[in-house]
C-alpha positions in Angstrom: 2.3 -14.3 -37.9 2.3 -10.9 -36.3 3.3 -10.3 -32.9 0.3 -9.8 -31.4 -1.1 -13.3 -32.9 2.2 -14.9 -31.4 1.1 -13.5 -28.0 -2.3 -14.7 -28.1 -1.6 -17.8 -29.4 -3.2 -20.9 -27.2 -0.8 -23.2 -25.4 -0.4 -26.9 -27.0 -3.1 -29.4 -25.8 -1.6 -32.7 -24.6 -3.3 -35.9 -24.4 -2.5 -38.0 -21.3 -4.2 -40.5 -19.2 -5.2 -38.6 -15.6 -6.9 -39.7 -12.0 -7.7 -38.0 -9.0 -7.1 -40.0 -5.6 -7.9 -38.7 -2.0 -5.8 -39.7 1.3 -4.9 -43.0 1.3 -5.1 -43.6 -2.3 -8.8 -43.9 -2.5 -9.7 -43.3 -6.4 -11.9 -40.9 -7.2 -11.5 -40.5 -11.0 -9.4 -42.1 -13.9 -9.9 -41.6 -17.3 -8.3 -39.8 -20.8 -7.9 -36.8 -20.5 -6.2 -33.6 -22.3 -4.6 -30.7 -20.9 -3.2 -27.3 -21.0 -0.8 -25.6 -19.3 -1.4 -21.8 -18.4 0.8 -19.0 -16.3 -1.3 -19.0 -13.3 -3.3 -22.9 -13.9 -3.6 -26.0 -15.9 -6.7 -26.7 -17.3 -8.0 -30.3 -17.3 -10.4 -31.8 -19.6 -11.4 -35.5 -19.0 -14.8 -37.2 -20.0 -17.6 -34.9 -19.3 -16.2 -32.6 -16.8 -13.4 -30.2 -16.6 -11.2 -28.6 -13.8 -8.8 -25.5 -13.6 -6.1 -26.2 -10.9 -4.7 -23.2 -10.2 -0.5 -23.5 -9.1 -2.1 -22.3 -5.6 -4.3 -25.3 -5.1 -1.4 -27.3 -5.3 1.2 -28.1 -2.1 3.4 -29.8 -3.9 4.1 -31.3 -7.4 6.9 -33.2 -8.6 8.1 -35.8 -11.3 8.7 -39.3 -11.1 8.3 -42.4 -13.2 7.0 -41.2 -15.8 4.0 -39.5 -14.1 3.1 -35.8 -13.0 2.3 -35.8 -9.4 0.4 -32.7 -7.8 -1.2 -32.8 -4.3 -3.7 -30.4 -3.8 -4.7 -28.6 -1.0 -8.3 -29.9 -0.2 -6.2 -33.6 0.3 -6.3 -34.8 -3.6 -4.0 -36.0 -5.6 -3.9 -35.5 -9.1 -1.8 -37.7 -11.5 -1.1 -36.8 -15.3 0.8 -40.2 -16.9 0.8 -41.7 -20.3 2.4 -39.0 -21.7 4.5 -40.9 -24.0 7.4 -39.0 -25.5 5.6 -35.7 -24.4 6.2 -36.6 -20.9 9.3 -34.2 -21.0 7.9 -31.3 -22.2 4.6 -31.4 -20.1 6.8 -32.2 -16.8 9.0 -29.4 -17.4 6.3 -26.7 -18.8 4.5 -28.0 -15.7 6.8 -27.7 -13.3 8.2 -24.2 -14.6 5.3 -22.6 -14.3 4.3 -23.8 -11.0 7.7 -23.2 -9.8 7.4 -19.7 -10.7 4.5 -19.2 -8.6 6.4 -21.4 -5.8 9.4 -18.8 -5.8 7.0 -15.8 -6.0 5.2 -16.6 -3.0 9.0 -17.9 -1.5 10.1 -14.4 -1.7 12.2 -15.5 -4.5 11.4 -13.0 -7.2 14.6 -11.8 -8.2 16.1 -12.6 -11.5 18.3 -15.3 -11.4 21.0 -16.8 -13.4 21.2 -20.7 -14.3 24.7 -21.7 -13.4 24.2 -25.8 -13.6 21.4 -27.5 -14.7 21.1 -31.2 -13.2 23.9 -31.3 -10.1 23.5 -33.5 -8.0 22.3 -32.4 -4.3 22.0 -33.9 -0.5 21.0 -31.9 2.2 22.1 -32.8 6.0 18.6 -31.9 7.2 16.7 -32.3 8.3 14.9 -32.7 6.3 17.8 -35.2 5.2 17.4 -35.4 1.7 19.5 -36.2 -1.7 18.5 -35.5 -5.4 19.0 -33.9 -8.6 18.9 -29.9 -9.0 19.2 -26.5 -10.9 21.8 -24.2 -9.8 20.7 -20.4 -10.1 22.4 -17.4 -8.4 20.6 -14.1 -7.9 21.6 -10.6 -6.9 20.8 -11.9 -3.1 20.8 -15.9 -2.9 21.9 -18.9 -4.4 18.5 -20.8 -5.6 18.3 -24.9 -5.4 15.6 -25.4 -7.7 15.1 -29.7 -6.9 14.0 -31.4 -10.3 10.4 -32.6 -9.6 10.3 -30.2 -6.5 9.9 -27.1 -4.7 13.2 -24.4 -4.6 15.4 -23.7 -1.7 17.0 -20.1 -1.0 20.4 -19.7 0.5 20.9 -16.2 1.0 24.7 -15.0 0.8 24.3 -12.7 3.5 23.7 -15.7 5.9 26.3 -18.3 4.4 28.9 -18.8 6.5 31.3 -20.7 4.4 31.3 -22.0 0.9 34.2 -24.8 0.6 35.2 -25.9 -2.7 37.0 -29.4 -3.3 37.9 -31.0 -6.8 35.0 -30.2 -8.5 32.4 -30.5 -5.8 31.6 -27.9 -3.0 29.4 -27.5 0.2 27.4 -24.8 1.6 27.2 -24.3 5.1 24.7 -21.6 6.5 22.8 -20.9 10.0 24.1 -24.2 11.3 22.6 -26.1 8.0 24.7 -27.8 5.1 24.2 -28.5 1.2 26.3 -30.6 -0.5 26.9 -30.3 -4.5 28.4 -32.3 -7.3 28.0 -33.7 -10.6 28.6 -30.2 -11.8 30.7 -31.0 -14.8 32.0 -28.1 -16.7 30.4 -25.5 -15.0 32.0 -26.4 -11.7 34.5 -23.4 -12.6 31.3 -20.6 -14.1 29.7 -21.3 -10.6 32.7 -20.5 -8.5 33.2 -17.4 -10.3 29.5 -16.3 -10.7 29.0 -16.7 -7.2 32.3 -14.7 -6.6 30.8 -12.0 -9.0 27.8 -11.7 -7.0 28.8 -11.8 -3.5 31.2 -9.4 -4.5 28.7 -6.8 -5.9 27.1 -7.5 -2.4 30.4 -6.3 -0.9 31.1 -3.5 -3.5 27.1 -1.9 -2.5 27.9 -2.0 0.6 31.2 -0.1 0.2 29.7 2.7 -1.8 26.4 2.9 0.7 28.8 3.6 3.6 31.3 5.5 2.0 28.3 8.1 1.1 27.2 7.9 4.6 31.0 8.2 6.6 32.9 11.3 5.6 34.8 11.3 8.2 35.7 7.9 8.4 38.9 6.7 6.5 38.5 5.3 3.3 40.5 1.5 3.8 38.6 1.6 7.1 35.4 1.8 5.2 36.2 -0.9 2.5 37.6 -3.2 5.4 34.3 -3.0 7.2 32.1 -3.4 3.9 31.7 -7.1 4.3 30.1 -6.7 8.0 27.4 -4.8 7.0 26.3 -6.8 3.6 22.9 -6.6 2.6 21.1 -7.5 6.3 23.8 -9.1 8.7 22.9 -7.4 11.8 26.4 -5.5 13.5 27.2 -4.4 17.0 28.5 -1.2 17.7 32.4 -3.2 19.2 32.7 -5.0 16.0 32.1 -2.4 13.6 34.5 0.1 15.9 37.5 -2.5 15.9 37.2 -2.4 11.7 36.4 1.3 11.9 35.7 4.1 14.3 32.9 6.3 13.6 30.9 4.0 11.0 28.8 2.7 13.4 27.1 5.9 14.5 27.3 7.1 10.8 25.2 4.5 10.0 22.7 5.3 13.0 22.8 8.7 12.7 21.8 7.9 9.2 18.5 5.9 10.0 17.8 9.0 12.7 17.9 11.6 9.6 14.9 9.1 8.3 12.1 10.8 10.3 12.9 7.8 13.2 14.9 9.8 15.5 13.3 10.0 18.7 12.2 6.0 18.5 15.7 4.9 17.7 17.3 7.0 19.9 15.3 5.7 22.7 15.8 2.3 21.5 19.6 3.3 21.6 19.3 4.9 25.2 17.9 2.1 26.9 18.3 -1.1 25.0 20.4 -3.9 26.8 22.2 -5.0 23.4 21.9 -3.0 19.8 23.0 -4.1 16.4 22.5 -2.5 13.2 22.1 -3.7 9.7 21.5 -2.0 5.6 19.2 -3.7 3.3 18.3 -4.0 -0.5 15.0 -4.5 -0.6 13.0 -6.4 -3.5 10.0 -4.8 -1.6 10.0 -1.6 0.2 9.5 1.7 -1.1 12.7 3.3 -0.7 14.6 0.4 -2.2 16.4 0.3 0.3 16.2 0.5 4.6 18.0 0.6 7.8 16.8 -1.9 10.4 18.0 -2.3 14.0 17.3 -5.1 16.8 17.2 -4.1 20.4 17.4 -6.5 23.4 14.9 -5.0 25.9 13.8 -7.3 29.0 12.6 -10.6 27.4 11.5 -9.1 23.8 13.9 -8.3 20.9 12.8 -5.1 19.0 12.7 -4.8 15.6 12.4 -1.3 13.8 13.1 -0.7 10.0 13.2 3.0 8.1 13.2 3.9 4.9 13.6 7.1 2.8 10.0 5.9 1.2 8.6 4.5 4.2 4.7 5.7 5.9 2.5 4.1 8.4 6.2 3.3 10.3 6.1 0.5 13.6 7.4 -1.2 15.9 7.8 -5.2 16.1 8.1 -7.6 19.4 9.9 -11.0 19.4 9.6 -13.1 22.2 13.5 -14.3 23.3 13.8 -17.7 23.8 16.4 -18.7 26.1 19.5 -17.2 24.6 18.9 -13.4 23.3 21.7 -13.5 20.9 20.8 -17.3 19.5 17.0 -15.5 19.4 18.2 -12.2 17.3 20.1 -14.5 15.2 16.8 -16.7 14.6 15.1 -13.6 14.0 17.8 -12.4 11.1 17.8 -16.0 9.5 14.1 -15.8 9.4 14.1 -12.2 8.3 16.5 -12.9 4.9 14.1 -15.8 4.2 11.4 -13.3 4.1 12.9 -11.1 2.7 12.3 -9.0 5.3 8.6 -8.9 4.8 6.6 -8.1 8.1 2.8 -8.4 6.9 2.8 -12.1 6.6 4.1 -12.3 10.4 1.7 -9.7 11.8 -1.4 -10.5 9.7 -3.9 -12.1 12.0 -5.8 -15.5 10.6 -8.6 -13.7 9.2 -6.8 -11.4 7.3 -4.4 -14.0 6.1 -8.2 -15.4 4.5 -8.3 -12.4 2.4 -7.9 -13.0 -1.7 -5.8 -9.7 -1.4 -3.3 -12.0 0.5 -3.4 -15.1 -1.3 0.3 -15.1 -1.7 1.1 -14.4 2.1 -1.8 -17.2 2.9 0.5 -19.6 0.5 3.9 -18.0 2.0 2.9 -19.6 5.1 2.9 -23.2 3.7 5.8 -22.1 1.7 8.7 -20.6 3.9 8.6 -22.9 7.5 10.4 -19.0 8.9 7.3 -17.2 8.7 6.0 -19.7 11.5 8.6 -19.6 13.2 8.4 -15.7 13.1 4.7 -15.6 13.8 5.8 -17.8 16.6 8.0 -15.6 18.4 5.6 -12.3 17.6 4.4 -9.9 20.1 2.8 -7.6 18.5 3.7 -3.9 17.1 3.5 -0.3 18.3 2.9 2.2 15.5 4.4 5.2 15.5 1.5 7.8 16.0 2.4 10.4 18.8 6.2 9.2 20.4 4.9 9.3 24.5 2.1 6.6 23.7 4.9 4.3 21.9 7.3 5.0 25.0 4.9 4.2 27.5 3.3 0.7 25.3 6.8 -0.7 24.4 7.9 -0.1 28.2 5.0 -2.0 29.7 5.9 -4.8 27.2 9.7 -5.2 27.7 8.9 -5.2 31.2 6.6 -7.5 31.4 
């Protein structure tokens, strides 16, 4: 068979029993049925009729006794079950390919590598929760993908300790905890995988401010490359105490990006200032320096980019504590991936087919509510007296 055949070649039909319930477990439907499963859908064939439910229609799937469970959004439930010894590779075609979709819309999209397959898992919550998982580390984040259920992101930039016992460890991040175990050989190829890719965190870091802070000394620069990895947000006293100089490098820097007037305002008047670098899976430039400003009751967001148009400026309300808030706002930020369209898009927009995935995001990824939750709008940068005059009405409000 030529290539081409092999890539057009249909995927295998399976037989299966199947049923459709509504809330409450009200049956709508049961009978034999066959089935195929497709990149984007699984197409269902049963009696007279047939259905294509696409990985988007359904909120959640999962695995158990025996049976393939997907609920779907208009409040169905579809079952797949008498698989019989083809339960195995339906459930884990299935759940693959709806996974895929899962972590694409979860801002998950980087190309992972599958330390452990099968640890066991139990999350303090809450959502308390214990189960059976896939280990994957990326460039950015350690993935949980559950078996029989939706993938978590830890991002390292937000861990704040990993602690490794006799072959079992816990994560601990943004005032969360994940407990593994069960990890069998592999206990050791995860310890060092993860240490090879937090380390290449550390190591981009280095060389991004090394470019950017000639004058800086060299061990000073290396000492410091761990403060700014890939998004932590860094006040000017920290970064000073580790090394003079690398601070305003680094602002300087985002000033050379066609931002300077905005930031330096920002600079000039904000209560509090921190400062962060981030690879991007998303913008333009690859890459982009962000700041947060405390001004009034609002934390200000601004992002620039060598690649970057159409350039603005983003509101969060504080709640209570302005540090606790900015600290939110970066948790929620890495879980985005930094992404600001699904926070500002308005309802109607969010209806659009062009932004299905950010519609699904929203179900997705419990930040981006949180996010749109603390929003107050943006200021785009037309012409810089207009943008000075908006953003001070709104920090003074």
């Amino acid at each position: 068979m030529t290539a081409q055949g092999a890539a057009t070649k249909p995927p295998p039909v399976f037989s299966h029993a199947f049923r459709l319930l509504r809330g409450g477990g009200v049956l709508l439907d049961a009978q034999e049925a066959e089935s195929q499963i497709r990149d984007e859908a699984v197409t269902v064939a049963f009696g007279s009729r047939s259905m294509t439910i696409g990985y988007r229609d359904i909120l959640r799937a999962r695995a158990e006794n025996y049976r393939v469970i997907a609920e779907l959004r208009d409040g169905t439930q579809a079952e797949f079950y008498y698989l019989g010894h083809f339960f195995d590779s339906f459930s884990e075609d299935f759940l693959e390919k709806y996974n895929a979709v899962v972590k694409k819309d979860s801002f998950m999209a980087g190309e992972a590598v599958c330390v452990r397959r099968g640890a066991c898992f139990s999350h303090a919550g809450p959502p308390c929760e214990k189960g059976e998982c896939d280990l994957l580390l990326d460039a950015h984040a350690v993935t949980i993908q559950r078996i029989g259920g939706a993938p978590a992101k830890l991002p390292y930039a937000m861990i704040d300790s990993v602690d490794y016992r006799q072959y079992d460890f816990s994560i601990a991040i943004y005032g969360d905890r994940w407990d593994f175990s069960m990890l069998g050989h592999e206990y050791g190829s995860f310890k060092t995988q993860y240490a090879k890719c937090y380390g290449a965190l550390v190591a981009q870091a280095d060389a991004w401010l090394a470019a950017l802070a000639s004058g800086v000394p060299e061990a000073s620069v290396h000492g410091a490359a761990e403060l700014f990895l890939d998004g932590r947000p860094v006040a000017r006293p920290a970064a000073e105490r580790l090394a003079p100089g690398l601070w305003a490098a680094v602002f300087n820097k985002a000033c050379e990006l066609s931002a300077k007037e905005y930031f330096e305002y920002l600079a000039g008047n904000a209560d509090s200032l921190e400062i962060g670098f981030k690879d991007s899976l998303y913008e333009a430039g690859g890459s982009f320096i962000w700041l947060m400003a405390r001004m009034g009751k609002h934390i200000v967001f601004e992002a620039v980019s060598s690649g970057q148009t159409g350039m603005a400026t983003y509101l969060y309300h504080i709640q209570n504590d302005a540090q606790e808030t900015m600290k939110l706002i970066n948790y929620c930020m890495h879980m985005t991936e930094f992404r600001r369209e699904p926070v500002y898009l308005s309802e109607k927009e969010l209806d659009r087919d062009e932004n299905a995935g950010y519609r699904d995001a929203l179900l997705r990824v419990p930040q981006i509510n949180t996010l749109r939750g603390l929003y107050d709008g943006r200021l785009m940068h037309t012409a810089f007296e207009s943008w000075e005059k908006s953003l001070r009405a709104k920090t003074q409000e």
